[in-house]
C-alpha positions in Angstrom: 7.8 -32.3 8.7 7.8 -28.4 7.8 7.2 -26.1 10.5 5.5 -22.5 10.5 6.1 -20.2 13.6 4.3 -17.1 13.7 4.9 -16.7 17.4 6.3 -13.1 17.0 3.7 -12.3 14.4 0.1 -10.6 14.8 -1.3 -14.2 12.4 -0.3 -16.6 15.5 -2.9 -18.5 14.0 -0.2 -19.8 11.4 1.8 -22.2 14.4 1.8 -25.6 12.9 3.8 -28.5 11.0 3.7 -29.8 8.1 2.5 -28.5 5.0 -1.3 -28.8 5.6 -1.3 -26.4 8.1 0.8 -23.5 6.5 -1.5 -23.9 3.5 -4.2 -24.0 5.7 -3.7 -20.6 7.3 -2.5 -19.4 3.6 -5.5 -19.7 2.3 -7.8 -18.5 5.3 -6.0 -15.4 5.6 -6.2 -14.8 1.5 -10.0 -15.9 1.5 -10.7 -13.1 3.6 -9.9 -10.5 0.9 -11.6 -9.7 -2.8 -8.2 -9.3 -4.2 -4.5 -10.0 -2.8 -1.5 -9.7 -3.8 2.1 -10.2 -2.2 5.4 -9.0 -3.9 9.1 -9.9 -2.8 10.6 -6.4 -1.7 14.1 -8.0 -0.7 15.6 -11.4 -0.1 18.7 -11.8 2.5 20.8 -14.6 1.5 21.5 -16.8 5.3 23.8 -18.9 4.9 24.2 -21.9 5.1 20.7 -22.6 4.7 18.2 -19.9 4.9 16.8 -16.6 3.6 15.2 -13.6 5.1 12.2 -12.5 2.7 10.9 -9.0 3.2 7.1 -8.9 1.6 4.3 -6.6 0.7 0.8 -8.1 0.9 -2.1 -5.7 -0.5 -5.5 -6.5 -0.3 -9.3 -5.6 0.1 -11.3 -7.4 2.5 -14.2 -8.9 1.0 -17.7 -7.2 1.4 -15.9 -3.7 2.2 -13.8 -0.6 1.0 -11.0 -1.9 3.9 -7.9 -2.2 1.7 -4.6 -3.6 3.6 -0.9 -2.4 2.7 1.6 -4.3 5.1 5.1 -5.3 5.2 6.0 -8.7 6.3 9.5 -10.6 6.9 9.6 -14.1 6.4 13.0 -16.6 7.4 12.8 -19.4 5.2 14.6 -22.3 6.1 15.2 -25.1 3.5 17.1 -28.5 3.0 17.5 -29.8 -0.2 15.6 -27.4 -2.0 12.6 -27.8 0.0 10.6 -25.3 2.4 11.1 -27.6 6.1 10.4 -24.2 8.8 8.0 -21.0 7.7 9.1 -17.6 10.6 6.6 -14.3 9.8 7.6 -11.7 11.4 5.4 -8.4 11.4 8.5 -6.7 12.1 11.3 -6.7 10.1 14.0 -5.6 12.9 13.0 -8.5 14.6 13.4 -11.3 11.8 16.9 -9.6 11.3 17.4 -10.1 15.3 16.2 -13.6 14.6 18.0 -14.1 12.0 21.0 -13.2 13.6 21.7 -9.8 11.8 21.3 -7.9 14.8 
C-alpha cells in the first residue's frame, strides 16, 4: 500500500495509505482554488530509492481575490518505478533533515 505522511506539514489532513487517500486530499486541497498550478523547482536524487522534490503551488481560492504562492518539499519514495510513501514538508530544511541531508 502507498503511504502519505504530512505529519510535519501545515495539510496533516494528507496522513493516509494507499492511493485513494493521497488522491483524495489532492484533489480537496486543488478544489479549493479557481486556478492551480504546481512547478518542480528542484529534484534531489536519494539514493537508493528516493528523491527530495522541492515545489511551487500557486493558486486563487475560489470565490475570492486570495492568491497562494508557497514552496513545498516533497520525499518520494518508490520501488519499481512506482510512488509506495508520499512526505510534504512545508519546510524545506526539514525534508533535507529527513532526508538525511542534514
Amino acid at each position: 500500500d502507498a503511504q502519505a505522511d504530512a505529519r510535519r506539514a501545515i495539510v496533516a489532513w494528507l496522513d493516509g495509505r494507499g492511493v485513494d487517500a493521497l488522491e483524495r486530499a489532492t484533489s480537496e486541497w486543488v478544489g479549493t482554488f479557481e486556478d492551480w498550478t504546481i512547478e518542480a523547482v528542484e529534484f534531489i536524487d536519494l539514493p537508493p530509492s528516493r528523491v527530495l522534490a522541492i515545489v511551487r503551488d500557486r493558486g486563487r481560492a475560489k470565490g475570492s481575490e486570495f492568491a497562494i504562492d508557497n514552496e513545498f518539499a516533497h520525499i518520494w519514495t518508490l520501488r519499481e518505478g512506482l510512488a509506495i510513501r508520499f512526505e510534504a514538508f512545508t519546510d524545506k530544511a526539514d525534508a533535507l533533515e529527513a532526508a538525511g541531508l542534514r
